[in-house]
N, C-alpha and C positions, 0 to 999 in steps of 0.2 A: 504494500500500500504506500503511495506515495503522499507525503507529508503538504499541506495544502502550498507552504513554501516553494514548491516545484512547478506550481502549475500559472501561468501569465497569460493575458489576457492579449489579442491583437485586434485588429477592425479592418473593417470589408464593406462591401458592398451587397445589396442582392443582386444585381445584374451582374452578370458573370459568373454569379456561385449559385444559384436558382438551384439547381439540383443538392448541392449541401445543405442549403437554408430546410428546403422541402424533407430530405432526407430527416434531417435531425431533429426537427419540427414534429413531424408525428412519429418519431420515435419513442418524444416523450409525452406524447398527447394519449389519451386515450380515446378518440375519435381521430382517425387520418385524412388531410385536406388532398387536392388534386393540386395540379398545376394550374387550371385555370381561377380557383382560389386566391393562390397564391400571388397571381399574377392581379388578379384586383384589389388585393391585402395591400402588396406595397408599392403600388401606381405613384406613380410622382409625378403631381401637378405642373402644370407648366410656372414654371419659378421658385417652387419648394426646393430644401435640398434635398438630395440622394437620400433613400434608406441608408442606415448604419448597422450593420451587423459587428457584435461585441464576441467572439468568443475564447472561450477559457478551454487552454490548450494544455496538457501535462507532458512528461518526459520525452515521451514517444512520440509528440506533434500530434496526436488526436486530439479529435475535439471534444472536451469535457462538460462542456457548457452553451446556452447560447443568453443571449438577448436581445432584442432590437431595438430602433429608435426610431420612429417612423413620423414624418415632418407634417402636422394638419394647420391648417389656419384656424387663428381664434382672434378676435378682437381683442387685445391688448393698450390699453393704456390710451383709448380713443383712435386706434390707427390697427390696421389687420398684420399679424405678425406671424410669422410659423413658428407654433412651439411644439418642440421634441414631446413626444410622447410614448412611454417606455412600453414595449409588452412581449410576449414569446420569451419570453425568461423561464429556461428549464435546464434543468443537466440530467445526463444520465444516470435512468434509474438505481445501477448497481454502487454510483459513486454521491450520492443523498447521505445526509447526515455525518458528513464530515468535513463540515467550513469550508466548503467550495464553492457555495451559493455565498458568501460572506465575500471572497475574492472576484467574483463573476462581476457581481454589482457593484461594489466598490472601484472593478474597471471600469464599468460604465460611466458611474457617478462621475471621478475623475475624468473623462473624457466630455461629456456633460461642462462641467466648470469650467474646462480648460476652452474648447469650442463655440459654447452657446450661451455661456455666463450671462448673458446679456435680456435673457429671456425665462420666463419658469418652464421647466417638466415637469409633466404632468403623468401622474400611472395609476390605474385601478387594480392594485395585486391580490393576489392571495393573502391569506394571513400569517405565511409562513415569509412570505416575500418582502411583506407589511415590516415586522419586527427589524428582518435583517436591511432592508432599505432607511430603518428610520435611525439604525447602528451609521449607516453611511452619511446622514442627515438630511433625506428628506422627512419635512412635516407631515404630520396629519391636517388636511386643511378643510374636510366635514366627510360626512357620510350619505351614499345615496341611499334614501330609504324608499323601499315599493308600497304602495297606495293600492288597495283595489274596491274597484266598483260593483258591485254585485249587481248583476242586471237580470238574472233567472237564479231564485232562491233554491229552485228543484233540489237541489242537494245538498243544500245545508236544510229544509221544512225534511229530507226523506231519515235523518237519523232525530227529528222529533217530533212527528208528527204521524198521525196514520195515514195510510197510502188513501182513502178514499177523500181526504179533507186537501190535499196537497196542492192540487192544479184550482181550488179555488184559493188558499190560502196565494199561491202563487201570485196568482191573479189579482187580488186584494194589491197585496205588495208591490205588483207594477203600476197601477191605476195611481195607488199613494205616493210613490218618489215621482212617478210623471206630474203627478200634480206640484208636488212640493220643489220642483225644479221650476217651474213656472218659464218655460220658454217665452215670454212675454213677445220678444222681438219677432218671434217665428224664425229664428234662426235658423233650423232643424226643416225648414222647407226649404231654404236657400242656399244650403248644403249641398258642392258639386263633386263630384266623384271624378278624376282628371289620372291619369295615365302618365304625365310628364310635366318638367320644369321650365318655364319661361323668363321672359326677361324680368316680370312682374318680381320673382323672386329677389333679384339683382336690389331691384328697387326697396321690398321690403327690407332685407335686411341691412340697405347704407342708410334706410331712413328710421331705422331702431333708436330709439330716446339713446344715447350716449351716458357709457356708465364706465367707472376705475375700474371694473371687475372682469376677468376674462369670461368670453362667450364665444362657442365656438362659431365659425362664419357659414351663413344660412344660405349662401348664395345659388343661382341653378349650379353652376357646376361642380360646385361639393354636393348637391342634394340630389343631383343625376348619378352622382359615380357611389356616393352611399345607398341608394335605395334604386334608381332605377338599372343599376349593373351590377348591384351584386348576384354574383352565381348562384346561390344557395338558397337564399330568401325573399318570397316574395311579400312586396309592403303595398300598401293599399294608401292612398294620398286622396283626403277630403279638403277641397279651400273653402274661403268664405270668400264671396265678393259684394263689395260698398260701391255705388257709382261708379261701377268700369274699373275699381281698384282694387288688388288683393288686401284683404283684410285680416287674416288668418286661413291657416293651415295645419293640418295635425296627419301625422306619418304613424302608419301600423302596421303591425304583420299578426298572423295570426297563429294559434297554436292548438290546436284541438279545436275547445268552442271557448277560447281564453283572445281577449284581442288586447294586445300589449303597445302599447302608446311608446313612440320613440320620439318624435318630436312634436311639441304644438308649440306655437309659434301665434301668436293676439298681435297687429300693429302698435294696438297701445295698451298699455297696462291693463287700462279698463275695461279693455276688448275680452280679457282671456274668461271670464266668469260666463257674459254670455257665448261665447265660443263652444265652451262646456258645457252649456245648456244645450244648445242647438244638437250636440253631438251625443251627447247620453241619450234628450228626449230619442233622437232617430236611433238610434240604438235600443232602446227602449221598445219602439213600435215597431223596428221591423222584428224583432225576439230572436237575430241573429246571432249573439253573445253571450256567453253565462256570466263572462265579465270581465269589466275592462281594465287592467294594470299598466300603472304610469310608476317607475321612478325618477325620484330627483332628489337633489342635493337636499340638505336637510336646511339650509340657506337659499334656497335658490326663492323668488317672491312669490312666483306662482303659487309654492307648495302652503301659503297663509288661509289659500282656500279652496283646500281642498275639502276638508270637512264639511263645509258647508253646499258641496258637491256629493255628500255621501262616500266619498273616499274614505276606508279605512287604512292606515296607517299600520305599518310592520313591520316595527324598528328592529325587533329579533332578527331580520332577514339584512340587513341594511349591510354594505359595506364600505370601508372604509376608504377613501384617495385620497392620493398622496402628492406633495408638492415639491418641489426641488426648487428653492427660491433663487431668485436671479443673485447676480453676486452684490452683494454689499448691506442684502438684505436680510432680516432675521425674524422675519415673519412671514407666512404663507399669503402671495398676494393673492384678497378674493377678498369676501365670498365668491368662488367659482359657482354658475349656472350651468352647473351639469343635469343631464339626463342622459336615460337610457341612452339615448342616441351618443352619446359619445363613448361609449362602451365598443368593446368588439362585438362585429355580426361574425 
């Protein structure tokens, strides 16, 4: 066994090494990705920098470790910035549990500082990754918690109730939250079911109120290459339109009869409650969903009203991200407005 002192960290590319990256990717995954996967994991926008691949190599030149750095745009400091965002951090099974994940990440980190000083990292890890990332000095800077909506009680009324009272108690309970959501504006009729991203997006997200806080950038062509090209997962895009203008928007995919909210996106603050309305009531009446799951930061403003949406709250579940502050700083800059959407699909 070779003592963690033996083993040093080098960096790479993905173009060029596509087959290692892949290779040792689902080596340590227990679900294995394709190449075409792969190839729209770490796309590089036109002006981003390169992927970074980090890995941890021992005596023999093999590869012991990996982890990535992969460049997304976020609104930063009132101006759009690419900040590193760490993930595929893994090593070989048989070499776990002996300080090798402590040298893996500490390469990075160090490369991080030395390169990108100038900007925070951002990573959603494990909680094994969590501990030894915060040994390195990334902060904890909130946690995303998941929210769910209950829109068909079927299965929560079938472990307390009897089977013959069920589809009306059901019933009851839809009639009640449609009332008590009060779609007043009739948003939920105006509700357009759209297939792709135009320039209209462009527009919303340069005209988002301006905030110190990062967010990630909403524009068509991040919202084309996250949702409408990913291989694996299909998402379903509802807008809202105001006199000819996009008003809001909300990105789902779905999972059984479970529909999971990745982005929603109100023009104006004030926009987002009835957005939510319009979108629960039509969820609601068409009785396509048993229910609907949104996380986000435990900071982020949205999440103030959710309650008053009938969101349940499930902090138990919640994890924690983490921040690699720019350099000279000693605080996690945010609150970050993260959701699901900035997670890996």
């Amino acid at each position: 066994m070779s003592a963690p002192g033996q083993y040093t960290c080098s960096f790479g590319g993905y173009r060029g090494d596509e087959e290692a990256v892949l290779a040792f990717r689902n080596a340590t995954r227990p679900l294995a990705e394709g190449r075409e996967y792969f190839e729209w994991r770490y796309h590089t926008p036109a002006g981003a920098p390169a992927p970074v691949v980090c890995w941890l190599r021992g005596p023999d030149g093999r590869a012991a470790g990996m982890a990535a750095v992969i460049f997304r745009r976020y609104w930063y400091q009132g101006r759009p910035a690419w900040i590193p965002v760490a993930g595929d951090i893994g090593l070989r099974p048989e070499l776990r549990g002996q300080g090798l994940g402590a040298v893996l990440l500490a390469g990075m980190t160090a490369y991080l500082r030395e390169r990108h000083a100038e900007v925070p990292a951002f990573v959603l890890p494990t909680e094994a990754a969590r501990r030894t990332l915060a040994a390195c000095g990334w902060l904890d800077a909130g946690r995303l918690v998941p929210h769910v909506f209950l829109a068909r009680p079927d299965d929560w009324l079938r472990a307390r109730l009897p089977g013959a009272v069920i589809r009306g108690a059901s019933g009851l309970y839809t009639r009640v939250i449609g009332a008590l959501l009060r779609d007043d504006a009739g948003i939920a009729a105006r509700l357009e079911d759209v297939t792709g991203f135009d320039d209209a997006y462009d527009e919303l997200d340069r005209s988002a109120p301006p905030a110190p806080v990062p967010r990630r950038c909403l524009d068509a062509a991040a919202l084309r290459w996250r949702y409408a090209q990913n291989p694996r997962v299909r998402f379903e895009t509802t807008r809202l339109m105001t006199q000819g203008k996009l008003a809001g928007f909300v990105v789902a995919s779905r999972l059984g009869d479970d529909l999971h909210l990745h982005d929603v996106v109100a023009a104006e603050p004030s926009g987002f409650v009835p957005l939510m309305k319009g979108v629960l009531t039509r969820v609601l009446r068409r009785a396509d969903a048993r229910s609907l799951r949104f996380a986000l930061a435990d900071t982020h403003p949205y999440r103030a009203h959710l309650r008053r949406l009938f969101f349940i709250a499930r902090p138990a579940e919640a994890a924690t991200f983490q921040v690699l502050a720019p350099s000279g700083v000693t605080v996690p800059p945010g609150p970050w407005h993260i959701t699901s959407g900035d997670k890996d699909i």
